[in-house]
NUBA-163557 format. One record per atom (N, C-alpha, C, CB): x negated, y negated, z. Coordinates in steps of 0.2 Angstrom, whole numbers, plus 5000, padded with zeros to 4 digits. Glycine has a CB too. Example, Ala and Ser with C-alpha at 12.3 -4.5 7.8 and 13.67 -1.06 7.14 Angstrom:
// NUBA-163557
493450285039/493850225039/493450165039/494350225045/493650115035/493250055036/493650005039/493050035029/
// end
This chain:
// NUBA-163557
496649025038/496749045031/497449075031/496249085029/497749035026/498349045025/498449115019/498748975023/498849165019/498849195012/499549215009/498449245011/499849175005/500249205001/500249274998/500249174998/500749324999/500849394993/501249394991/500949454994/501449414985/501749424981/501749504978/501649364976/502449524977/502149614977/502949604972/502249674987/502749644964/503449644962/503249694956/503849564959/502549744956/502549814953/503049854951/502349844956/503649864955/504149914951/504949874950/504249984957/505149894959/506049874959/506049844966/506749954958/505449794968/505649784974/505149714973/505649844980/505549654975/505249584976/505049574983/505749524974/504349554984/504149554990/503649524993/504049594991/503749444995/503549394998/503149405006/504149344998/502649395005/502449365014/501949325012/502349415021/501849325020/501449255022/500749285029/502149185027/500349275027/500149315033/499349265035/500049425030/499149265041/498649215044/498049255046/498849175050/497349215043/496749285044/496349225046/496449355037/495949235050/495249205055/494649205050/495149275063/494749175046/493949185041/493349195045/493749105035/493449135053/492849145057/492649225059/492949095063/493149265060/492849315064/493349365060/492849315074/492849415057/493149465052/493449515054/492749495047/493349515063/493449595065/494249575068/492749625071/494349525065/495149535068/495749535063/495349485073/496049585066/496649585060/497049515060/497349655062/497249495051/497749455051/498549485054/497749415044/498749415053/499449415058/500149405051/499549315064/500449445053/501049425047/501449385052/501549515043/501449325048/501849265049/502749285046/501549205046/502849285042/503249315038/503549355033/503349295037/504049365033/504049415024/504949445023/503349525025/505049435016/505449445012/505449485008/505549415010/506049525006/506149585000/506749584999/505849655001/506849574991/507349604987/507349674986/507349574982/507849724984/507849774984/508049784976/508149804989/508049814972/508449814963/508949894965/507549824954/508949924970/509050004970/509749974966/509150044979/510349954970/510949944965/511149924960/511149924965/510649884959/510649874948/510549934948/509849814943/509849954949/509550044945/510050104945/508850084950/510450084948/510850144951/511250184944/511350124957/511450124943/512050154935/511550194932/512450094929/510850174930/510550194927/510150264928/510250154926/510250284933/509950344936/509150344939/509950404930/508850274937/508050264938/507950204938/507650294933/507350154938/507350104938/507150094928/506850064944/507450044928/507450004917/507049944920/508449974911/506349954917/505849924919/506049844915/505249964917/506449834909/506749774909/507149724914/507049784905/507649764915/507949724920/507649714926/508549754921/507249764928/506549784934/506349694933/505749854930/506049674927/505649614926/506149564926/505149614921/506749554925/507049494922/507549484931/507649524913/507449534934/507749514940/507149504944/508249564943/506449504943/505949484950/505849414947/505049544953/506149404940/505949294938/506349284941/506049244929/507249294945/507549274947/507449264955/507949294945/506949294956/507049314964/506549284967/506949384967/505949274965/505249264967/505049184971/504649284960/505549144967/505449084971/505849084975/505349044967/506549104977/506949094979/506649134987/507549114975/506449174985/506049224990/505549194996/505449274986/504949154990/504449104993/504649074997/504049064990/505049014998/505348974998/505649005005/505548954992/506149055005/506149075011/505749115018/506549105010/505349145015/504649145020/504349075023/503849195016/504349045019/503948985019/504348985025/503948925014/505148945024/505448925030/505448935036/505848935029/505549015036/505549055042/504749045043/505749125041/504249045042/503449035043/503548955048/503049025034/503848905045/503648845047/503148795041/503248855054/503048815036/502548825033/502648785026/502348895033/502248745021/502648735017/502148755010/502848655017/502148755003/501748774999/501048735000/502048764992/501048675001/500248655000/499948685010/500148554997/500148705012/499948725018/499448795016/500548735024/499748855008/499548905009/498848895005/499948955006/498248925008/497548935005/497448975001/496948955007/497949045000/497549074995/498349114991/496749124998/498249124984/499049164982/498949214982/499549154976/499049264985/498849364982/499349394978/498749424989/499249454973/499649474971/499449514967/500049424969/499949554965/499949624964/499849644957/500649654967/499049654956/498749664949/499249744945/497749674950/499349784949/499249854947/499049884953/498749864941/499249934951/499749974946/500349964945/499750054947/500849994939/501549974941/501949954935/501449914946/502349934933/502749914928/502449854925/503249914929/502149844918/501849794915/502149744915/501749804910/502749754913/503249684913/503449664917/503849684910/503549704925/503549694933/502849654935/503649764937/502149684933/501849664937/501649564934/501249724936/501549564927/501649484922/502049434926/502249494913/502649444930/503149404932/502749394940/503849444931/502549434943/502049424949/501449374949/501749484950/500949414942/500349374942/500549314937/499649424939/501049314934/501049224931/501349174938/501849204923/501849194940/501949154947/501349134952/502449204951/501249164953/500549164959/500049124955/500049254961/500049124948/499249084945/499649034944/498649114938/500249014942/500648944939/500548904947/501748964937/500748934953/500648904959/500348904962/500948914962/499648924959/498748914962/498648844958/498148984959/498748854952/498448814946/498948744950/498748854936/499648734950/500048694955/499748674958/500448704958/499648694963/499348674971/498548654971/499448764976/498148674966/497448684967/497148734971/497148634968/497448784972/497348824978/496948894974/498148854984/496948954974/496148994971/496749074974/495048974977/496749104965/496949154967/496749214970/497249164964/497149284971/496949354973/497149404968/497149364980/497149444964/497549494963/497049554967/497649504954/497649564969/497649644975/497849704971/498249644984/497449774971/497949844972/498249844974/497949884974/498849894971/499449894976/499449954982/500049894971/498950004979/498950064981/498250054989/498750124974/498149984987/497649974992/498049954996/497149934990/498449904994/499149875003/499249935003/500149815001/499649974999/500050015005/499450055009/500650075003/498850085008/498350095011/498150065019/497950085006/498249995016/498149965024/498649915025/497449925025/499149925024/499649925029/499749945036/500049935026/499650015037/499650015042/499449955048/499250065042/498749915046/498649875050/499049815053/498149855047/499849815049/500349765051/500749805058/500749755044/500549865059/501049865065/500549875072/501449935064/500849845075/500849835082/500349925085/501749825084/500249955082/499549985082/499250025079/499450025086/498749945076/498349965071/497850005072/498049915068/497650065064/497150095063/496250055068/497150095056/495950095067/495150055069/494750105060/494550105081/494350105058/493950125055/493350165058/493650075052/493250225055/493550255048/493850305050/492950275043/494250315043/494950365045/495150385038/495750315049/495450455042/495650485034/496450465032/495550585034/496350445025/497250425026/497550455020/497350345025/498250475020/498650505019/499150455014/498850545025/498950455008/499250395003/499750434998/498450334999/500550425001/500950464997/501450414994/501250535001/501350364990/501550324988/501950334979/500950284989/502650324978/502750354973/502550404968/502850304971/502250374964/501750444958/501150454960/501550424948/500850444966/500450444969/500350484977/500350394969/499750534975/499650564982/498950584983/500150634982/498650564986/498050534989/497750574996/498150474991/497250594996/496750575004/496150565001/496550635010/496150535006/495350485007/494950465014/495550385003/494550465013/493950445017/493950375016/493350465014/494150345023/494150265023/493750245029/494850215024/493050205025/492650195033/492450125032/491850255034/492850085028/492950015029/493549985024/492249975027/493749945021/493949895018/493449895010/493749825023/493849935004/493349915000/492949994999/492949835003/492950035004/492750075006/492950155006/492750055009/493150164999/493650225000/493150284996/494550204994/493250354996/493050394995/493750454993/492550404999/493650484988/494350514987/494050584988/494750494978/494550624992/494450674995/494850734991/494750655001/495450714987/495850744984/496350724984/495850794986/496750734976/497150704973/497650754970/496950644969/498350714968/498850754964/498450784957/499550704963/498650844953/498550844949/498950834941/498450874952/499650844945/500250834942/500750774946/500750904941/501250834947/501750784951/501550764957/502250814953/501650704959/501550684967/502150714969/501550604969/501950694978/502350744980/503350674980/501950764990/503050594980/503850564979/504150604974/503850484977/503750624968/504050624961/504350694961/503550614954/504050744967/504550804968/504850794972/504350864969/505050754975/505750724979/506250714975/505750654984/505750664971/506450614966/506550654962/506350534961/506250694958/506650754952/506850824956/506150784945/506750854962/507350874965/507850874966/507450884967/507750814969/508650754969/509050774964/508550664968/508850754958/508950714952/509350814951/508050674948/508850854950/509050934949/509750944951/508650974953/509750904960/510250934962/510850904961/510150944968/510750834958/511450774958/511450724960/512050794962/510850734966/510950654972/510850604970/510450644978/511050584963/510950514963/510050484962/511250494970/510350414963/509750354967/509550334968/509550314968/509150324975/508350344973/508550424979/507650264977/508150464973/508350534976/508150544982/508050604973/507250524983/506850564988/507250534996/505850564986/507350494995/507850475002/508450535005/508250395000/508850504995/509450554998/509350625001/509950564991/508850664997/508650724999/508450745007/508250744995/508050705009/508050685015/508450675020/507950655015/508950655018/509550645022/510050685023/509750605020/509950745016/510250795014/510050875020/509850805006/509350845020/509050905024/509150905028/508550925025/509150865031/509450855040/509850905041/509850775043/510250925037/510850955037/510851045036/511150915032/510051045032/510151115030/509651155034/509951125023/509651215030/509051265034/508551265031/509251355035/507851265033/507351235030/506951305026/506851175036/507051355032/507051445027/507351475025/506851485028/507951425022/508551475016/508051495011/509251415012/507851475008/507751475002/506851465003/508251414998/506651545000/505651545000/505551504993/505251654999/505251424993/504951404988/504251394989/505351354985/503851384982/502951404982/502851334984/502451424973/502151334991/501851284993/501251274989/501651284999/501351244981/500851254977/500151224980/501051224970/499351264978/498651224980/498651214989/498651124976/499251264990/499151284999/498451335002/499651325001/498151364999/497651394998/496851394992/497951434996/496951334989/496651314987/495851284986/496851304986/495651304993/494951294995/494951224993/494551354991/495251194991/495151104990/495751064992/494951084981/495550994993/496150944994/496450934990/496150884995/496650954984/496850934976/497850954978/496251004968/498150914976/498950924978/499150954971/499550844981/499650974969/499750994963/500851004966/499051074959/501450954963/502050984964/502450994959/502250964969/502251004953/502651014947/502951084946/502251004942/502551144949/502751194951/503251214956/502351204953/503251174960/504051164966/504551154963/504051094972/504551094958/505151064955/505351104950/505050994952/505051144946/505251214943/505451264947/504851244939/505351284952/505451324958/506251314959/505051304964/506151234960/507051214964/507451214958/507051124967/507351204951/507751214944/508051274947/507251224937/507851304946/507751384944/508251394950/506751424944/508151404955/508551414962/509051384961/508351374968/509151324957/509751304956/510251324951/509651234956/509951334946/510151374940/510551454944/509351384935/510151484946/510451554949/511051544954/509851604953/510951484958/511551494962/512251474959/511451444968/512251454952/512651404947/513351364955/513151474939/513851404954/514451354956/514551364965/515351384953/513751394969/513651414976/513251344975/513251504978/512951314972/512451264974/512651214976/512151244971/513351194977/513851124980/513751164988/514851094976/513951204989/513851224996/513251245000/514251274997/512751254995/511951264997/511651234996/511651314996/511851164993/511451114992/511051064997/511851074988/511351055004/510951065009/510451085010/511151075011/510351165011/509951205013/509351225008/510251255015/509451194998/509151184997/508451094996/509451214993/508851074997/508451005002/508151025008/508950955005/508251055014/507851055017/507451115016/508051045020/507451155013/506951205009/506051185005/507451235001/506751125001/506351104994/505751025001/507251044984/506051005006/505750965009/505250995015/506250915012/505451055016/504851085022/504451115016/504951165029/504451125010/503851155005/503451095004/504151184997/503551035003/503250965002/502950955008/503650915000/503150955013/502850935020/502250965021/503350945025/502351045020/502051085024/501151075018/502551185024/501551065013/500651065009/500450985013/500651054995/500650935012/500450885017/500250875023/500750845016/500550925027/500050935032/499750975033/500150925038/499551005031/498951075030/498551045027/498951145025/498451015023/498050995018/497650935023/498450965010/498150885024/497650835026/497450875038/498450725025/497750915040/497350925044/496550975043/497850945047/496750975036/496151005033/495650955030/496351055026/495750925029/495350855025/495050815034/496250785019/495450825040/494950805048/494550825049/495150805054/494750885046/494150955048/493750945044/494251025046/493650915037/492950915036/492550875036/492850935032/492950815037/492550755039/492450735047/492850705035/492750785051/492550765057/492850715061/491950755056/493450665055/493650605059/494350645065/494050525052/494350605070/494950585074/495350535072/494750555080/495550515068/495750475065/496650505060/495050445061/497150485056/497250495054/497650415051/497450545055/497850395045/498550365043/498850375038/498550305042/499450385038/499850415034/500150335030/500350475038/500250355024/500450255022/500750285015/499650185020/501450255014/501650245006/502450265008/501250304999/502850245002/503750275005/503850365008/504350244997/503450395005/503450475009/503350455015/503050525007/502850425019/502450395024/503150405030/502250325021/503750375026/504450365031/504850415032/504750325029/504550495030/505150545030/504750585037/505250595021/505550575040/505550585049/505050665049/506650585053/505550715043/505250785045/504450785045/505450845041/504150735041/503350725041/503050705045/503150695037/503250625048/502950615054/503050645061/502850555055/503850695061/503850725066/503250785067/504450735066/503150805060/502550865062/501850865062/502650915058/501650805057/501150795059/500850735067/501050785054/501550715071/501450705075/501250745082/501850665075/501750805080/501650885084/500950905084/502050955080/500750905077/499950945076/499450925081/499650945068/499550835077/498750795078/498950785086/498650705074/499450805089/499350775097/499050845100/500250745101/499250875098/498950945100/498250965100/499250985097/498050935094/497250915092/496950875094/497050915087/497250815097/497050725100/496850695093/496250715107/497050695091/496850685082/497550615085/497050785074/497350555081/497650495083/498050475077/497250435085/498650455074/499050465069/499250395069/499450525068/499250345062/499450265062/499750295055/498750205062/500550255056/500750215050/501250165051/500950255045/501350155044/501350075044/502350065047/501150025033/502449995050/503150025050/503850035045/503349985053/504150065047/504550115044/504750055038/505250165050/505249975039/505249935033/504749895030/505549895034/504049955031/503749925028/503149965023/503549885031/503450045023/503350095020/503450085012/503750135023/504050065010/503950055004/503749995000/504350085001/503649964995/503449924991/503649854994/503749934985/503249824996/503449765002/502749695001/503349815011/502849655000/502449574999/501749575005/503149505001/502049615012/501749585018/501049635014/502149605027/500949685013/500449735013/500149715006/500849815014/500349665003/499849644999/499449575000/500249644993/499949525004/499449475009/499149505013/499649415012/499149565016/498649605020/498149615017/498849665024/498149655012/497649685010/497249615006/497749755004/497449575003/497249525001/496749485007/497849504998/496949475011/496549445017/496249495019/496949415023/496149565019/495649585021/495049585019/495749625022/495349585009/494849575005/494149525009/495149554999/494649475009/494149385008/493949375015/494949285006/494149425020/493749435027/493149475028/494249475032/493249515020/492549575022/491849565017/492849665020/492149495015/491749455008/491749515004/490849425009/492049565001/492049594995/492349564991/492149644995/492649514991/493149504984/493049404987/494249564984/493249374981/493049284981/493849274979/492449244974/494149234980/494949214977/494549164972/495549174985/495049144966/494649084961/495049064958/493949104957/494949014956/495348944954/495248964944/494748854957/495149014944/495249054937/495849074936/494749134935/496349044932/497149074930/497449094926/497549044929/496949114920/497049154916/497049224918/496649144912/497649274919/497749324921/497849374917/498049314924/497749424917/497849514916/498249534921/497249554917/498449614920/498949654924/498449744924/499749654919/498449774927/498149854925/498949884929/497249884931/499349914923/499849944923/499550004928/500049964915/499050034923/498550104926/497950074930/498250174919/497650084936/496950064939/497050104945/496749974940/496650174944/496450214949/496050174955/496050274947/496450194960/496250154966/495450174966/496750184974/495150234965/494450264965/494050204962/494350334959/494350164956/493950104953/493650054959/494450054947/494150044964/493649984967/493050004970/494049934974/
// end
């Protein structure tokens, strides 16, 4: 079984191709191929992504895209069995340009679509690297405006352990940044920033560190880092560093406390961490420290395939139609869910 993805939710176009064993469910599919555009440089002038141009650049991309996985695959359109693609969450006018593509080229082909979560690929993504999770495992889903743990003890199979309240922890990267100057896309720059600073210059609050529950909450940080920035006024070009890596061990530290708290109470050996935070070095360096120290096993997905990406939506898509929870169908009349808490499936 062949499956097309299609992933184009926000500012990134993202094709693959990937091969699943319908006979035997207990094996992971194979990513044959995959492609992505990136929109960061259009967005940039703008300070964020403009969810117009967002959509008027993935009509230009998305076939050009297909067409080059195909290649590199060996593979031609009527070879694929099924199109997956990316219902929601995400930008409405981004996600329309996905799910018309994918059902125009079902409805073409006669082939039977998929719309996937998107919060569900990056969820199981992990399973695309070269050492996949096993089930069940607690996972660490810190994906743009989203920040997550959950109980995962299948496919389809989630239990929400605790969630953001406010800000996720990307959206206190990206408006820190944003505080300090850095530009597009912040929570990288700032990252990059810290490498460079002292991470206990500056005491800022590990909001819901104490909280007797998983529940994240970081709208409080990002006022914290205002405010820090405000008092240093014309000292903050020279301590701007040291407030990055300040403002990045305050984020980190509630994400691993929290989720080595969240092992504890469920008892798993297990971890995966998944979503574009997923790829910031000072995170999986420490929670690589902790869990080894505890034998506590830690999976995530690879580093280009952390953020918004095609392959992790023909994954999850084939994992669906491997675990018979979900049917692909020759129905082409399509919808979008801008908003659809992952909690719904």
């Amino acid at each position: 079984m062949l499956v097309l993805g299609i992933e184009s939710s926000c500012d990134e176009t993202g094709i693959a191709l990937v091969r699943a064993d319908g006979a035997n469910t207990s094996a992971v599919p194979v990513l044959l191929s995959h492609a992505l555009h990136s929109q960061i440089e259009m967005h940039q002038a703008y300070g964020g992504v403009v969810p117009e141009l967002a959509s008027r650049d993935h009509i230009r991309r998305v076939l050009p895209l297909t067409q080059q996985v195909l290649d590199e695959a060996g593979q031609t359109l009527a070879d694929v069995d099924v199109v997956a693609y990316t219902r929601g969450p995400g930008l409405a006018g981004a996600l329309l340009v996905g799910a018309g593509v994918a059902c125009a080229l079902g409805a073409a082909l006669g082939k039977p679509v998929l719309g996937v979560h998107h919060l569900e690929g990056h969820l199981l993504s992990p399973f695309l690297s070269a050492d996949p999770p096993e089930f069940p495992f607690v996972a660490l889903l810190v994906s743009g405006g989203h920040t997550q743990l959950m109980r995962v003890d299948g496919v389809g199979r989630y239990e929400i352990l605790g969630e953001t309240i406010d800000d996720a922890a990307g959206e206190a990267f990206d408006k820190s940044a944003k505080l300090m100057g850095l530009g597009y896309p912040g929570g990288p720059a700032l990252s990059r920033l810290a490498e460079q600073g002292d991470p206990a210059a500056f005491k800022l609050p590990r909001p819901l560190l104490h909280s007797g529950n998983l529940d994240f909450s970081f709208a409080g940080l990002k006022t914290a880092v205002m405010t820090q920035a405000k008092k240093l006024g014309d000292d903050l070009e020279p301590r701007k560093a040291d407030l990055a890596a300040s403002t990045q061990a305050a984020i980190v530290e509630v994400l691993l406390k929290k989720s080595i708290t969240a092992l504890q109470r469920t008892g798993l050996r297990r971890l995966v961490v998944a979503g574009g935070v997923g790829a910031n070095k000072a995170l999986r360096s420490q929670l690589n420290a902790v869990c080894a120290k505890a034998g506590i096993r830690v999976h995530y997905p690879e580093l280009h395939l952390c953020t918004d990406n095609g392959a992790m939506i023909a994954m999850a898509g084939a994992m669906r139609l491997q675990s018979g929870l979900q049917q692909a169908t020759r129905a082409y009349a399509f919808d979008v869910k801008p908003r659809w808490p992952l909690g719904s499936l």
